[in-house]
C-alpha positions in Angstrom: 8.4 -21.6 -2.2 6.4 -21.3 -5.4 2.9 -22.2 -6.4 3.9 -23.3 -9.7 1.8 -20.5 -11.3 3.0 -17.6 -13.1 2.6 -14.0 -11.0 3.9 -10.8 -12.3 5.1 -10.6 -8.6 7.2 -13.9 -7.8 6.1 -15.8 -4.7 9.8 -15.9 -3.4 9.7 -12.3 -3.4 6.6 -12.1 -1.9 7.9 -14.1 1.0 11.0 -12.8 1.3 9.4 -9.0 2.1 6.5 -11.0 4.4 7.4 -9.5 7.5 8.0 -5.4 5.6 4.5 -6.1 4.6 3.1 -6.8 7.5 4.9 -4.7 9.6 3.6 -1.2 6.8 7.7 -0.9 6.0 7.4 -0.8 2.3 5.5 1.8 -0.2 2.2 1.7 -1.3 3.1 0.6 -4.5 4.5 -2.4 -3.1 1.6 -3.0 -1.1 -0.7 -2.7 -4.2 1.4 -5.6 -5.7 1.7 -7.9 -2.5 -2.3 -7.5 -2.2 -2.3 -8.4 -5.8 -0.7 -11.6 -5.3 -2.4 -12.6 -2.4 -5.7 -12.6 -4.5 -4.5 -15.0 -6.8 -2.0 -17.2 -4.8 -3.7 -19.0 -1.7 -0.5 -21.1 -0.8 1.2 -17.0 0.1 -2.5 -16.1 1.7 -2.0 -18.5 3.3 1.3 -18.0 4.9 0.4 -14.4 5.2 -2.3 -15.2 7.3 -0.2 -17.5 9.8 2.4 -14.8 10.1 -0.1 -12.0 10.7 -1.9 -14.4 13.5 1.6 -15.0 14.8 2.5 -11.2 15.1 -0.7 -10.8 16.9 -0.4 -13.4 19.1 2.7 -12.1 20.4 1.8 -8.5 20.5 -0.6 -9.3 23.0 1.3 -11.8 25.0 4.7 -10.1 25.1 3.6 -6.7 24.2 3.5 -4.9 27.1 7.2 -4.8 28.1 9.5 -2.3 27.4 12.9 -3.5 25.8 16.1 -1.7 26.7 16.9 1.2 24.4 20.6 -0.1 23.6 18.9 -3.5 22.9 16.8 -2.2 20.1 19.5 0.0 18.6 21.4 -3.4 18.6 19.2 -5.3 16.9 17.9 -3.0 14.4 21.2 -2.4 13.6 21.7 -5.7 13.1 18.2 -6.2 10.8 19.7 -2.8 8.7 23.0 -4.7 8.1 21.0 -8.1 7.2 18.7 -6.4 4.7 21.8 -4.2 3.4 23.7 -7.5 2.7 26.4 -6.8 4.2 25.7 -9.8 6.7 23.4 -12.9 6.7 21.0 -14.0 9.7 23.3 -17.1 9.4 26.3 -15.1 10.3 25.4 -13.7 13.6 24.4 -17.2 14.9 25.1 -17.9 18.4 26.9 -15.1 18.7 25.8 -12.0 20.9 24.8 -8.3 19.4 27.3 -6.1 19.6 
């Protein structure tokens, strides 16, 4: 997705770090160029703004239960090998963690 406007940070890497924004996984200096963009490109405020109601909404539905241990090593291991490249979201498709 692009606005069509020029940004010294690109709107495709803007969306593709969405969720590290939102979720404070990336440094400051990041955030100081993501906040940048979001002043002067409303098409990513405004997908930032879905995804942050989103991430609320289900924090307080589905927030209050505990997820198995060895389930969250799983998946973050499998989010560590996704951002690493060694594997994309595609590939694990259908098929379980493990």
């Amino acid at each position: 997705m692009s606005c069509g406007d020029h940004h010294e940070t690109d709107c495709s890497e803007v969306l593709d770090h969405l969720y590290e924004f939102l979720d404070h996984e990336m440094p400051d200096s990041d955030c100081s160029k993501f906040e940048v963009h979001f002043e002067e490109c409303s098409p990513c405020l405004e997908k930032y703004g879905l995804e942050r109601a989103v991430k609320k909404l289900v924090k307080r539905c589905c927030g209050h239960d505990d997820v198995p241990t060895d389930l969250r090593a799983k998946v973050m291991g499998r989010i560590d090998l996704i951002r690493s490249g060694q594997v994309t979201p595609e590939d694990g498709m259908g098929k379980p963690l493990a």
